[in-house]
N, C-alpha and C positions, 0 to 999 in steps of 0.2 A: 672549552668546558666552563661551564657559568658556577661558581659554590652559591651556596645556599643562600646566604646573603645575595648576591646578583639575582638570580631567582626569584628570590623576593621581591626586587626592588624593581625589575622588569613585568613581574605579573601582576603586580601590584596595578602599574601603567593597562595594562592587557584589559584587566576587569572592572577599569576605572572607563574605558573607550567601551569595552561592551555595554556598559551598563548606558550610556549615552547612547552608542547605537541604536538601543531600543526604546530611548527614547525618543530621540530626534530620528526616527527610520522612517516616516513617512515625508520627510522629507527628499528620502533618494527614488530617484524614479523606479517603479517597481518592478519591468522586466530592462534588464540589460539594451543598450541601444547602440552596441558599437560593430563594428565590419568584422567579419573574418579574419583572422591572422593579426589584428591588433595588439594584443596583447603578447602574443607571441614576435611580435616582432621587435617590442619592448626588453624581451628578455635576452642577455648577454647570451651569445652561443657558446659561451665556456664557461664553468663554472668557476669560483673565485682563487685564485693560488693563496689566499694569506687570508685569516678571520677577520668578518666585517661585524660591524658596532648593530645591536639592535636597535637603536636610533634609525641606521641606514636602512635596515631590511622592511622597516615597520612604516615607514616612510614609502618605501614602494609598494608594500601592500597599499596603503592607501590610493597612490596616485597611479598603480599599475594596474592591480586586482579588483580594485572594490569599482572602480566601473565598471567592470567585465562583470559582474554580481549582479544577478537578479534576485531582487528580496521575497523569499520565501518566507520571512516571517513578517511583511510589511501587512497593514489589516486588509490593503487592497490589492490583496493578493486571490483573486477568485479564478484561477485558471485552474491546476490539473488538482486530483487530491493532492493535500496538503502535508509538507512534511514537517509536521508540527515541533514547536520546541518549546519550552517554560525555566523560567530559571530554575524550580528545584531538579530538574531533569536535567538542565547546566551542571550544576554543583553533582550532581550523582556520576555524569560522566566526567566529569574535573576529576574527581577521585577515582574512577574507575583508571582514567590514563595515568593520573600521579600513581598509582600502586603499580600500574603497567603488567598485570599477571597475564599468566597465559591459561587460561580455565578449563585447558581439555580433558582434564581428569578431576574426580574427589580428589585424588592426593595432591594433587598441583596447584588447588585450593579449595580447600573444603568449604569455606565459607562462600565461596561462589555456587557451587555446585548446591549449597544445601539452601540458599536463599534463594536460587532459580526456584526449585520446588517448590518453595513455600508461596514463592510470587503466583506463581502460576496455577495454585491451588486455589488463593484469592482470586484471581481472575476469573477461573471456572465458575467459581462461588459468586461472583458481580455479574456477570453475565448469563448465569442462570442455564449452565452445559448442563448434562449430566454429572454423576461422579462416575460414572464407565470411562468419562474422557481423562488422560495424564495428559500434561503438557511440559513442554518445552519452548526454548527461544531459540529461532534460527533469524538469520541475517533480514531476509525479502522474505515477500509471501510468493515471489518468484521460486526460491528455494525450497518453501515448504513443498509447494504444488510438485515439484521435479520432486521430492522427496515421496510425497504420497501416491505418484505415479509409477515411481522406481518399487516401491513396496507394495503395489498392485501388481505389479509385473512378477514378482516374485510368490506372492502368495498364489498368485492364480497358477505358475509353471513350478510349486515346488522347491521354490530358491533353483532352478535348475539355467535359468539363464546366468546368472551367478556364479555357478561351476562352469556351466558351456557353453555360453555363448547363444545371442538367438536361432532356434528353430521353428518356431512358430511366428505366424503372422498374427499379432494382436493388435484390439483396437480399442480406444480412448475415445470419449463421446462428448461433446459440451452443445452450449447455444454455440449460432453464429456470432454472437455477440459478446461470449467469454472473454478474460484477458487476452493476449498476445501470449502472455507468459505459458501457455496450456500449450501452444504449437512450437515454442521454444524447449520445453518439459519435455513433450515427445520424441524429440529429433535429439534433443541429451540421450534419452533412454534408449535411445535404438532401438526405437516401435514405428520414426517414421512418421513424415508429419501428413504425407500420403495416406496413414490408417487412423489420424483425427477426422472424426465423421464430425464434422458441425451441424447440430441438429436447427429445424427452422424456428422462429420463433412466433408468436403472434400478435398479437396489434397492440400489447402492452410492453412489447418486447422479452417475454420472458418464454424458456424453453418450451415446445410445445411436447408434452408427454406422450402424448399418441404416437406421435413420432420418433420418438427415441425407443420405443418399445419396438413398430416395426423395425429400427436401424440395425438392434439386435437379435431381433429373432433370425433376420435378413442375414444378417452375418455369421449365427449360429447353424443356420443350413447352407452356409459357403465355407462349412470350415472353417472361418476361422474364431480367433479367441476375445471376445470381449473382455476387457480387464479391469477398466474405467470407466467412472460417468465425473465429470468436476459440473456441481450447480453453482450456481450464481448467487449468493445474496447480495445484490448492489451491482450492478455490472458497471463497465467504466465508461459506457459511452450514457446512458441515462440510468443509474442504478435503479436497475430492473431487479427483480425479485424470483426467480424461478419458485416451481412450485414444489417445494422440498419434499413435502408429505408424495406425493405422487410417484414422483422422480426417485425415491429412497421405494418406494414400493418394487415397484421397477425394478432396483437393483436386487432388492433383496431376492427376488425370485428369482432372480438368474445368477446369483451371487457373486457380481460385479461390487467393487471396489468402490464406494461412496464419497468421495471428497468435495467438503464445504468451501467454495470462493468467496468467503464475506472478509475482502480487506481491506476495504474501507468502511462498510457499513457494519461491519462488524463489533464497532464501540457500540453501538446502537442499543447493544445487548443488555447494557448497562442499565435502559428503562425501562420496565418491567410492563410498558403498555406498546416497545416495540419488537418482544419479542416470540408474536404470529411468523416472523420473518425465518424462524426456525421449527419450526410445529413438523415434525419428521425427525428431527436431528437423533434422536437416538436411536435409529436406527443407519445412521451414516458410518464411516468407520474413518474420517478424519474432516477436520475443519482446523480454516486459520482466521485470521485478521493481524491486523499492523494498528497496534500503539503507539508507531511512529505517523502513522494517518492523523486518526480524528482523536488521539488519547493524550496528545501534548507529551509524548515521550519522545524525546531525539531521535533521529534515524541516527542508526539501524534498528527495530525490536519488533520482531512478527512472532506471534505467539500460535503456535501451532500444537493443535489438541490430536489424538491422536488415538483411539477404543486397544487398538491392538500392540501393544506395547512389544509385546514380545518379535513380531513381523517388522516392526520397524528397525528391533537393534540387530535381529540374524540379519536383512538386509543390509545394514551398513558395519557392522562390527568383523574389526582386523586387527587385532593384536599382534604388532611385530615383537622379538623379545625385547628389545630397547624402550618399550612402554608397558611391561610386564610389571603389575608392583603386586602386594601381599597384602591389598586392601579387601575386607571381605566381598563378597558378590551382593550384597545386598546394597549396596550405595550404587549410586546412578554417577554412571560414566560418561558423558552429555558428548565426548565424541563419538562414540558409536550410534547417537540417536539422528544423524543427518550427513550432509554432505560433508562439511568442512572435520580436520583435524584440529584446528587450531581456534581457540574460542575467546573471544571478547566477553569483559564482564558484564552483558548487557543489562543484567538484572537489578543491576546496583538504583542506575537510574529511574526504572519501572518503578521502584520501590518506593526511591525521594517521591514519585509526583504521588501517588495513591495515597501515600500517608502524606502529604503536604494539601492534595485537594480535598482527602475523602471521598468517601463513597459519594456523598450527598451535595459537594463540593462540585464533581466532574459530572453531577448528570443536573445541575443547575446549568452547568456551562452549557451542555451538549443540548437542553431543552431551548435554551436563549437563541441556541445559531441554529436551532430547529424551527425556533418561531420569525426568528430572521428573512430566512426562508419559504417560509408561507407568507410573511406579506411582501417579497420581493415579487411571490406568483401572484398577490393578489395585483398589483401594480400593474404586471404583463397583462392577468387578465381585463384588467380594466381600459388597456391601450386600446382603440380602434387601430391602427397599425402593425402591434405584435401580436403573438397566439403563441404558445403551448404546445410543445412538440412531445411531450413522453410525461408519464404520471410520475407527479414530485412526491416520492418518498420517506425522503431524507431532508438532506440542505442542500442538493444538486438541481439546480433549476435550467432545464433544454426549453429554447425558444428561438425565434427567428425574429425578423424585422419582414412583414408584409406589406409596404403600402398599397392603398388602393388602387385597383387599375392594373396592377402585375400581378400575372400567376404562371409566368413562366417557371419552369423549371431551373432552366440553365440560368434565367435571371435573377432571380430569386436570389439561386447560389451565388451569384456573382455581387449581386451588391449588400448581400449578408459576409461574404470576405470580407470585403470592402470595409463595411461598418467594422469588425474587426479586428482590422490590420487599423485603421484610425483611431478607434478608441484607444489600444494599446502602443499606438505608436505617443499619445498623449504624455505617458511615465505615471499617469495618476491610476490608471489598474491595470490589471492584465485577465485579461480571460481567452478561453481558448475554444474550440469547436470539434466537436465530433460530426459523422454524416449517418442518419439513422432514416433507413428505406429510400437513400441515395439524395435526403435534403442536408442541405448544409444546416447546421444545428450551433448555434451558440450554445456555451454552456456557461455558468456561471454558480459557482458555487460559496457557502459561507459556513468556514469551517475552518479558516484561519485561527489561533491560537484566543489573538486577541480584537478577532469584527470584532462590530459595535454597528447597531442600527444608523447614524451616520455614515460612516462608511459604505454600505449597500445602498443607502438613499442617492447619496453625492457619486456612487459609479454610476445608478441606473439613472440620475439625471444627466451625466454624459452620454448615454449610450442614448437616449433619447436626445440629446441635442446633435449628437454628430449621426444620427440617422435623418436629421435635415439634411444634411450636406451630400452624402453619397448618392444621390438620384443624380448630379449634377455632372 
């Protein structure tokens, strides 16, 4: 056990090497470049009989771990969404762990419980929701999605799957192109990833509503029970944009379960000229997005808005007596509002950055690596060799390597891996590929904390130099 003093004088060390880290970070190569089982073969098979010196252990972090690290906060980092992080959003989780509370109740700490709210009323307020929507903070927008599919499942049967167990066959509707996390959602809820209908999309990638509508009528004269629709704003292979106005029409007449996917592009909301991206929304009956994306808040923090308050806490709310207290009903008990019992103070941090950026602060940043973005597309378009695979929305930019003379299919794909697995095999970026209408799709995104118009420039002049080489 370390006293205060030692504490000190070790963390002191700790935030003197972070602080450096971030400086000197583009220095370490930006995705990880070592074999399988490296690290792990590094590590003793038994743990230590007698206390070792923080000298020793910090030491192996270095020469053990930090190669096995890929830098997600490095600026040439344009591979998956980003999981963004900023120092005041450090310091809010620094204290978040030094207080170490456990926040599943008002009573277990009030001051958690009562700044969630108040965070999240701001949010609504920045992003321009309704005030129909309450929110809250759950871990992933993996979580919320299963959260808002579990409390469709119940409103639509009554809370009666809840008492008994499934009797009904229901079904949950998205694009082909939705998360993963919606077919992960289903098979949680015991709906069945068999009664996820993936609806098709159309040539901009986004859901096609015609078709979602016959999916349901189709299934309301087979019996069974539609319960869900999850739209897309921003999807993860080229943030597509489903047509919410439509799609929410839809639901409403059959009165299916509405749930918003905007967790990435959901900070977006922030700029009051991107947000057509929601023109429906109140008529939805839940939406999320992750400030651990594009909002520069640490992961874990997905902020999940939610019309029916009440359906969300009878689906999740269990009072054993061991968590029975004499607090009135009127204060918000944030573990009945989702999966988990046990709650981190994720609010703490959300807080430091809004009031460290401002309003006007975070949508300077977000306009920069929006415009970042548009001349990395002007560049592509200007290639005689690349082209444009999906409409750039956001900061996510899908494209290929075409040279002249090939239009194979299979080729194509192959020497777009190629390009790549080369360019990232470099250490100077990393980016990653999705396959949209079965081409191989580069993706390349900027939305890192801290791009910077160099950094975009000096990746795409690699990805242009080492598109020399792969024909060879």
């Amino acid at each position: 056990m370390y006293s205060p003093e030692e504490f000190r004088k070790e963390a002191h060390k700790l935030v003197d090497w972070i602080a450096d880290y971030y400086t000197e970070i583009e220095k370490y190569p930006v995705k990880a470049a070592i074999k399988p089982g490296s690290v792990f073969a590094q590590i003793p098979a038994a743990p230590p009989e007698a206390p070792e010196e923080m000298d020793a252990i910090f030491k192996d972090f270095q020469d053990i771990i930090l190669p096995g690290i890929t830098h997600w906060q490095n600026p040439s980092f344009f591979a998956y969404f980003p999981a963004n992080s900023s120092f005041p959003s450090l310091l809010g989780d620094f204290l978040s762990s030094a207080l170490g509370a456990q926040c599943m109740k008002w009573e277990t700490s009030p001051s958690a419980t009562e700044l969630e709210e108040a965070v999240m009323i701001w949010l609504r307020k920045m992003t321009g929701l309704p005030d129909s929507f309450t929110g809250v903070i759950q871990d992933t927008a993996s979580t919320s999605t299963l959260a808002a599919i579990i409390s469709a499942r119940e409103r639509a049967t009554g809370f009666a799957v809840n008492n008994n167990g499934m009797t009904s066959v229901m079904r949950v509707y998205c694009s082909s192109e939705a998360h993963s996390s919606v077919e992960k959602a289903v098979k949680i809820a015991g709906i069945g990833k068999n009664n996820l209908v993936k609806i098709q999309t159309d040539d901009q990638f986004r859901m096609n509503p015609a078709e979602l509508e016959k999916a349901i009528t189709g299934d309301l004269k087979r019996g069974l029970l539609p319960v869900c629709v999850v739209a897309a704003i921003g999807t993860t292979g080229s943030t597509a944009v489903d047509p919410l106005q439509d799609i929410a029409e839809i639901c409403s007449k059959h009165r299916v379960w509405l749930h918003v996917d905007a967790a990435f592009a959901g900070s977006a909301l922030l700029l009051p000229e991107y947000r057509w991206i929601i023109k429906g929304v109140e008529k939805a009956d839940s939406l999320v997005f992750n400030p651990h994306k594009w909002l520069f808040t640490n992961f874990d923090c997905s902020a999940y808005f939610v019309k029916d308050v009440e359906t969300l806490i009878d689906t999740f709310k269990l009072i054993p007596e061991y968590l029975r207290t004499q607090i009135p009903e009127h204060v918000n008990d944030y573990s009945n509002w989702g999966i988990q019992l046990g709650r981190r103070f994720r609010a703490l941090k959300l807080w430091f950055v809004i009031r460290s950026f401002g309003i006007k602060g975070l949508q300077n940043r977000l306009r920069e690596q929006l415009s970042i973005a548009s001349e990395l597309k002007s560049w592509i378009e200007q290639s005689p060799e690349f082209e444009i695979l999906a409409p750039v929305h956001f900061n996510l930019v899908c494209f290929r390597f075409h040279p002249a003379g090939i239009d194979g299919l299979d080729e194509l794909n192959r020497i777009n891996e190629k390009l790549m697995l080369e360019v990232n095999k470099t250490g100077k970026m990393y980016i990653t590929h999705t396959k949209l209408n079965g081409i191989f799709t580069l993706r390349m995104i900027t939305a890192q904390t801290n791009v910077q118009h160099h950094h975009v420039k000096n990746g795409w002049d690699l990805i242009v130099e080492k598109s020399k080489s792969v024909l060879n």
